[in-house]
C-alpha positions as CSV (number, residue, x, y, z in Angstrom):
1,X,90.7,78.3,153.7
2,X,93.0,81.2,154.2
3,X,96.5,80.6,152.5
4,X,99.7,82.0,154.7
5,X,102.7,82.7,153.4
6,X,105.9,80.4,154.6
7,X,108.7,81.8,155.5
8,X,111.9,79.5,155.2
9,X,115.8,80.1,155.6
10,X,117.0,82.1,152.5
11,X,119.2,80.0,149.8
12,X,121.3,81.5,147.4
13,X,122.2,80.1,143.9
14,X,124.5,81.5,141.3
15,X,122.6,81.9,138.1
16,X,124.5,80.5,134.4
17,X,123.4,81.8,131.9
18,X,123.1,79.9,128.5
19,X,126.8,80.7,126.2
20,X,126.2,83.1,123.7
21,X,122.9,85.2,125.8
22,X,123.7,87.9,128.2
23,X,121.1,88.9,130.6
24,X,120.7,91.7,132.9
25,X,122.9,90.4,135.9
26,X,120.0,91.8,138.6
27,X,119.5,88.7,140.6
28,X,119.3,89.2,144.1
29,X,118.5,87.1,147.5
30,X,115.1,88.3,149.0
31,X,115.1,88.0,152.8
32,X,113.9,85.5,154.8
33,X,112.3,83.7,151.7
34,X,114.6,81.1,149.2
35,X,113.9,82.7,146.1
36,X,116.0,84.5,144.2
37,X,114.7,87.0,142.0
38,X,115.6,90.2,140.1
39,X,115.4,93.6,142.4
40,X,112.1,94.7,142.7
41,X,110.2,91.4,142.6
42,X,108.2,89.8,145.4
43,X,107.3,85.7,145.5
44,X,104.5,84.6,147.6
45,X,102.6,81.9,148.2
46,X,99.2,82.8,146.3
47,X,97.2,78.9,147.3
48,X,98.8,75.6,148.8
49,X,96.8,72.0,149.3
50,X,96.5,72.1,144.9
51,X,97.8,68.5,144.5
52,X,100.6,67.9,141.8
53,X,99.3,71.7,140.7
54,X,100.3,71.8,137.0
55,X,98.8,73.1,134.2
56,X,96.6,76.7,135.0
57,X,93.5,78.7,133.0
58,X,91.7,81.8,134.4
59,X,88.1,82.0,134.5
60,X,86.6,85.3,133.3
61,X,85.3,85.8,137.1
62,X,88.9,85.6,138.3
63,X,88.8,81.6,139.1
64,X,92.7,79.8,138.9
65,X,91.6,76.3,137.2
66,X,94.2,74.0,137.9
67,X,95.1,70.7,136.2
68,X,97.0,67.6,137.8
69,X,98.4,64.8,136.0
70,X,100.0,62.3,139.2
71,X,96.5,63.3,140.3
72,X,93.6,62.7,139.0
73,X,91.6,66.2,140.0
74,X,90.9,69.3,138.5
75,X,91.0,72.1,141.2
76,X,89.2,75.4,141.2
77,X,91.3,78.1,143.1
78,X,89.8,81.3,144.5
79,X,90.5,84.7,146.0
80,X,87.2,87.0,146.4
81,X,88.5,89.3,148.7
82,X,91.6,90.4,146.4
83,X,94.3,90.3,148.9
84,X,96.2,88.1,146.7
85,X,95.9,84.6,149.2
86,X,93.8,82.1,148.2
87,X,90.4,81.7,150.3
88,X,89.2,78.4,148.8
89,X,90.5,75.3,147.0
90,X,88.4,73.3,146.0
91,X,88.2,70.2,144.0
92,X,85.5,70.3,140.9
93,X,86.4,67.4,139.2
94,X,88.0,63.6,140.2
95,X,88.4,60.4,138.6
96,X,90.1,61.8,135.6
97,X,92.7,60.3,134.1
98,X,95.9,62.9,134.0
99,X,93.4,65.5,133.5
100,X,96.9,68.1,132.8
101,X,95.4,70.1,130.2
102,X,92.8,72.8,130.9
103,X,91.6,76.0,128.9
104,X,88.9,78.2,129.2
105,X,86.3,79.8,126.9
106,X,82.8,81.5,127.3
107,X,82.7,80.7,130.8
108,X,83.0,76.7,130.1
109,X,85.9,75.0,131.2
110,X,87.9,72.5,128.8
111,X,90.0,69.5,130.5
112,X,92.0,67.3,128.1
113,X,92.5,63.9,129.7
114,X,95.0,61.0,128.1
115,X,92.1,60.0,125.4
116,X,89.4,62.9,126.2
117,X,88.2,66.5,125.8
118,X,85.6,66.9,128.7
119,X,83.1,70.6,129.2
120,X,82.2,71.8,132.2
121,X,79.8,74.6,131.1
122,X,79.5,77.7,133.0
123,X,81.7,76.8,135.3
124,X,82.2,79.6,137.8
125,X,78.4,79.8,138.9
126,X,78.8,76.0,140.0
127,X,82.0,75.5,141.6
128,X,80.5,73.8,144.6
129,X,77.8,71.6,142.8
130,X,79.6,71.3,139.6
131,X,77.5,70.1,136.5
132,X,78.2,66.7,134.5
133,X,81.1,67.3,131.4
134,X,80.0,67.2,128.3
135,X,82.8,64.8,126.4
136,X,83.9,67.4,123.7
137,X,85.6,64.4,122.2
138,X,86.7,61.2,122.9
139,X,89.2,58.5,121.4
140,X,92.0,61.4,121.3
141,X,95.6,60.0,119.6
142,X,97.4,58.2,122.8
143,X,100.5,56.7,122.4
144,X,99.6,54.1,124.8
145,X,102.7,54.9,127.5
146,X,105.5,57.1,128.3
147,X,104.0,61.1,127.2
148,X,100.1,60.3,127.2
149,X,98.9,63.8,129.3
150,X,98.1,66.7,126.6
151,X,98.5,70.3,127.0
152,X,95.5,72.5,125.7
153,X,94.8,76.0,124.9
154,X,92.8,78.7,122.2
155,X,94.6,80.2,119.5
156,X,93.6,83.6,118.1
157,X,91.8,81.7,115.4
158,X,89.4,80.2,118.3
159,X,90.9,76.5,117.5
160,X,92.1,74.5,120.3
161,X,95.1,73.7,120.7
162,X,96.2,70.1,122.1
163,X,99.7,68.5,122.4
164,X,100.2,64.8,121.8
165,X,103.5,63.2,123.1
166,X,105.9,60.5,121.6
167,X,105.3,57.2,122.8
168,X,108.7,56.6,123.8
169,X,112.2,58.0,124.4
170,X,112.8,57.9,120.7
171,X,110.9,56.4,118.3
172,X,108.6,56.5,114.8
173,X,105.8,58.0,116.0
174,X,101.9,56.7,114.7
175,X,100.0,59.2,112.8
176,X,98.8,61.9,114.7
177,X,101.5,61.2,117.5
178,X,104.5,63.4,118.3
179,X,101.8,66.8,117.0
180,X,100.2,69.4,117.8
181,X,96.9,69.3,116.8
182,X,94.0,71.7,116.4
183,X,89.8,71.3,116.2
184,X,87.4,73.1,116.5
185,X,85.5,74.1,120.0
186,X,83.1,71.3,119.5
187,X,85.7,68.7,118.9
188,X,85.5,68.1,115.3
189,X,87.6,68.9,112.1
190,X,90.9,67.9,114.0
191,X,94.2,68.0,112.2
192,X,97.8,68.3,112.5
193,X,99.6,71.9,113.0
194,X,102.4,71.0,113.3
195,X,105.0,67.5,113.6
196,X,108.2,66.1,114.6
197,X,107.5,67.3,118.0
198,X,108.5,64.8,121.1
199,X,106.8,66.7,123.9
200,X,105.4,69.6,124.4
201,X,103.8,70.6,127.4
202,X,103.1,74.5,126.8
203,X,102.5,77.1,124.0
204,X,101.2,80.6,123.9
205,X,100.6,83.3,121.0
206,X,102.9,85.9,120.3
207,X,101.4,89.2,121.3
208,X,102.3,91.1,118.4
209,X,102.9,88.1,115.3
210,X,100.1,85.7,116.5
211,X,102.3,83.1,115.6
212,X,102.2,80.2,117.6
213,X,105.6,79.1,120.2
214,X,106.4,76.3,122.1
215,X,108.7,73.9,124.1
216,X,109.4,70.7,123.6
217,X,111.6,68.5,125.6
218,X,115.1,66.9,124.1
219,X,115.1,63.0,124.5
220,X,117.5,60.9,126.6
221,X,120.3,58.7,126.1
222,X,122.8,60.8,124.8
223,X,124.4,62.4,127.7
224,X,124.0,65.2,129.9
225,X,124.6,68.0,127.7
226,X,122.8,67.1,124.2
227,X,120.4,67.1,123.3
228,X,118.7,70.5,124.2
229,X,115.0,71.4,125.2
230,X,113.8,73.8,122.7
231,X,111.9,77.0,122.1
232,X,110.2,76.8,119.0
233,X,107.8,78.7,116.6
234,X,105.5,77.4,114.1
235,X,105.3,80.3,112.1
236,X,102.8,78.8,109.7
237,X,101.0,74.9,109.7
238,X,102.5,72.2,108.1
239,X,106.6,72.7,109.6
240,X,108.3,69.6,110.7
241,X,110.4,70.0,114.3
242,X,113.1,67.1,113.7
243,X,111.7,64.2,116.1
244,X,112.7,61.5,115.4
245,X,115.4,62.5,113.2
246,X,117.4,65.5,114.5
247,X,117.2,66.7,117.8
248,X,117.7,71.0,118.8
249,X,117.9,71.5,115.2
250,X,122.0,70.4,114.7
251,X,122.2,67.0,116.7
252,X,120.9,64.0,114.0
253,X,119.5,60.8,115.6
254,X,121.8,57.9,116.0
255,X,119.5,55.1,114.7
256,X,116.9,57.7,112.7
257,X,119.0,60.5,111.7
258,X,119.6,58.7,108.0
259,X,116.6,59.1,107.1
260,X,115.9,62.5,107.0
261,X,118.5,65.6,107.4
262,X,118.5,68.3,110.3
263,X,118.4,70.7,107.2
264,X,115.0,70.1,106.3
265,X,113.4,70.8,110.3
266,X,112.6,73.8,111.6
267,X,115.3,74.5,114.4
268,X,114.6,76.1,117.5
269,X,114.6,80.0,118.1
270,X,116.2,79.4,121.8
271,X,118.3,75.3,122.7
272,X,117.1,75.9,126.4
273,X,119.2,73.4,127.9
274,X,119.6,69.9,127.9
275,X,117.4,67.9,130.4
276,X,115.9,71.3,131.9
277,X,112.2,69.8,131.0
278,X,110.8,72.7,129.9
279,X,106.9,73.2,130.5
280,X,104.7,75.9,130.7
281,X,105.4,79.5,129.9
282,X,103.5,82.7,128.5
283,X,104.6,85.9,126.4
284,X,104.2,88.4,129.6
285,X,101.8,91.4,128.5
286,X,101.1,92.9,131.4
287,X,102.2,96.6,133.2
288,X,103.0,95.6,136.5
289,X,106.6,94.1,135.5
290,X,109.8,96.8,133.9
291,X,109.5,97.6,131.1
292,X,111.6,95.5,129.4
293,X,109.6,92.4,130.3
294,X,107.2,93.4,128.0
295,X,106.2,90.3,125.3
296,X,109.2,88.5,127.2
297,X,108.6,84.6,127.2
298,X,108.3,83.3,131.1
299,X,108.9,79.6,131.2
300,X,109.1,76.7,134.0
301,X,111.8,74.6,133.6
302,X,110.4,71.2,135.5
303,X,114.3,69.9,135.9
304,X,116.1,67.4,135.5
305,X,115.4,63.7,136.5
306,X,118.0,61.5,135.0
307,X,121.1,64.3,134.2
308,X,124.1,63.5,136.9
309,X,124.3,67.2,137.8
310,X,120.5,68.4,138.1
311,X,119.2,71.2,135.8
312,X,116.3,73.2,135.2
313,X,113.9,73.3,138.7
314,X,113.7,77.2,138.2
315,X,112.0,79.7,136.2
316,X,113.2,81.5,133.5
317,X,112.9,84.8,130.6
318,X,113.7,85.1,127.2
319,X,113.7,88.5,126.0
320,X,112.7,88.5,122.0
321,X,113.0,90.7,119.1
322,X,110.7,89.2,116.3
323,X,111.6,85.1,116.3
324,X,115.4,86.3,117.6
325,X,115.7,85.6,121.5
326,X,118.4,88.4,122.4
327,X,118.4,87.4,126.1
328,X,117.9,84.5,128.7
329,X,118.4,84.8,131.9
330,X,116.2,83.4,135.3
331,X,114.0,84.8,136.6
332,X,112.6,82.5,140.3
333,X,115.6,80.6,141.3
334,X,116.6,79.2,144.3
335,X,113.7,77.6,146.4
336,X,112.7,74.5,144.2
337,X,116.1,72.3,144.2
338,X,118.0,73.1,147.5
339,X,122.2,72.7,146.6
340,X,121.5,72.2,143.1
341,X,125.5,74.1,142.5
342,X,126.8,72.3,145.5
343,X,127.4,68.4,144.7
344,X,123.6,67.1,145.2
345,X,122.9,63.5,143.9
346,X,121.6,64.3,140.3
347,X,118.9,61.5,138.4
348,X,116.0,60.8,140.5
349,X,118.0,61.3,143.5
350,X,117.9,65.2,143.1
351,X,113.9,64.8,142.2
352,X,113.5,63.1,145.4
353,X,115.4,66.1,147.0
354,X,113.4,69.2,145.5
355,X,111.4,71.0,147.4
356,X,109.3,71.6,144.2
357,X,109.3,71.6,140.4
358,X,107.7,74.6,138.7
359,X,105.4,73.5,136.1
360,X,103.1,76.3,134.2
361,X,103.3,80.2,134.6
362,X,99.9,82.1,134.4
363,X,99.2,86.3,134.0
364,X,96.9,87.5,136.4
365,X,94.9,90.3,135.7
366,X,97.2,92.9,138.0
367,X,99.6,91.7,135.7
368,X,101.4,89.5,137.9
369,X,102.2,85.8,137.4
370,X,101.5,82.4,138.9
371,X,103.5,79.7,138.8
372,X,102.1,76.2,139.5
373,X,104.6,73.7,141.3
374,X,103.5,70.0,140.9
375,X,105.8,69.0,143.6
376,X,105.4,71.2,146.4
377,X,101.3,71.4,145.8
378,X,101.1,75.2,145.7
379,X,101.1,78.1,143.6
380,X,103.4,81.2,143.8
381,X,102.8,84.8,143.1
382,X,105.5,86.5,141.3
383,X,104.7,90.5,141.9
384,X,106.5,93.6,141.3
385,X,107.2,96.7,143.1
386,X,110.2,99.4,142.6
């Protein structure tokens, strides 16, 4: 299946940026497309027909694995002849239940489900007959309702990595709940990393520090402006986030703030905005972008679905210095949320509306990026060229 680009009328959005961060100011409207973008930078669309595309991994022969969670597929995507269009989609997996999380790792692809880790060993050499999973482990910590999909990935330390979301708006978690965990490759020895953490649905290593960041999502209730999603980093095991108790590291819970102070949680390198729904990003280490881009954090804000004024649905970079964020500014604007700035119906009435919601953001070997958009069923190619 050859992938064509669309071409639709151009929409241009002014960009805020958040108080206190100054970015570069180089957005610009690419003709004919939506998108706006920074000079230089190309968006195209790299595979449609992924349904509710979400959470990607690359396979070492150059296969986009892509997770669903509305869904309940796994999708291989794949481009042999290079020209950056996807030739073939094709589903390797079904029945599943919110299969979101996938990771790869000597070939053998890892799905996390609501309650399992599944294998499908050597993956790439059976895309069309693919071979029975091999349940890693099952009985995973599942809070039953509300955040039960996982996020997966490999540390440096060859752990994985899994997320396991609150079971409610606000609430004390069960053990185990409200984490990110980390086992071995075979399933065993698991154990917290790291708690207080409502739901995150992303992480990656710093390129330089190793140290492990990630987003969370801010619960509702409050209003539209607090709490914040946040940018975190678990510098070392064993540091406490603030869920339930205090929310973007200054905000203490209304009914569980009492029982333990904002002052002893770890607050967030980056308050990314309340509502925004931040997801998947990835510390950018390729040499296809400037370079200032270089270890910058790319992350897909999902947006909004209950805030009266949407926010989020775009794409965004935080420029970092060590654990300090010195800028953040977006990056793909403009096509997901038509009239976001121009007095759309917020709440589910602006999710309803979107074109697409951007969801996880993957480096391709070239060293540009995908990003997977659950809505619209596609994946875009960010690229560069001066």
């Amino acid at each position: 299946m050859i992938i064509s680009k669309t071409s639709i009328t151009a929409v241009l959005l002014c960009a805020v940026l958040t108080p206190g961060l100054t970015g570069s100011g180089r957005l610009h409207a690419q003709q004919p497309d939506p998108w706006v973008v920074p000079t230089g930078f190309r968006v195209a669309v790299f595979a449609d027909s992924v349904d509710n595309a979400r959470s990607m991994a690359l396979g070492p022969q150059g296969t986009v694995f892509v997770g669903s969670r509305t869904s309940d597929k796994v999708h291989a995507v794949i481009d042999r002849d290079g020209d950056y269009e996807a030739d073939r989609v094709l589903v390797i997996a079904s029945g599943l239940d919110q299969p979101n999380g996938i990771a790869v790792r000597n070939g053998a692809l890892y799905v996390a489900t609501a309650s399992k880790i599944l294998r499908f060993d050597d993956i790439e050499q059976h895309l069309d007959s693919p071979p029975a999973p091999v349940t890693v482990r099952d009985s995973l910590p599942n809070p039953d309702r509300a955040h039960t999909w996982k996020f997966i990935a490999f540390g440096p330390d060859e752990l994985l990595y899994m997320s396991v979301g609150a079971p409610c708006n606000v609430c004390l978690s069960p053990p185990m709940v409200s984490t990110i965990l980390r086992m071995k490759p075979d399933g065993s020895d698991l154990e917290v990393f790291a708690e207080g953490v409502r739901n995150s649905v992303g992480f990656d290593w710093h390129p330089t520090s190793g140290e492990l960041w990630f987003t969370d999502n801010g619960r509702d209730a409050l209003g539209d402006d607090v709490p914040s999603d946040e940018l975190n980093v678990a510098w070392r095991p064993g540091l406490h986030f603030g869920f339930p108790f205090c929310h973007q590291g200054d905000v203490s819970d209304p009914e569980f703030g009492e029982q333990r102070a904002c002052s002893t949680t770890e607050p967030p390198v980056l308050k990314l905005g309340a509502h925004v729904a931040a997801l998947g990003f990835t510390f950018y280490t390729g040499d296809m972008f400037p370079a200032d881009y270089k270890n910058a954090v790319i992350v897909a804000q999902h947006g909004s679905w209950n805030r009266s004024v949407p926010s989020g649905y775009r794409v965004m970079v935080a420029r970092t210095d060590g654990r300090r964020v010195t800028s953040y500014e977006p990056f793909l604007d403009g096509g997901f949320l038509p009239n976001r700035d121009s007095g759309a119906p917020g709440g589910w009435e602006a999710t309803r509306a979107a074109d697409g919601r951007p969801v996880d953001v993957l480096q391709m070997p070239d060293g540009s990026v995908l990003i997977s958009d659950d809505t619209g069923n596609r994946l875009l190619r960010v690229s560069y060229r001066p």
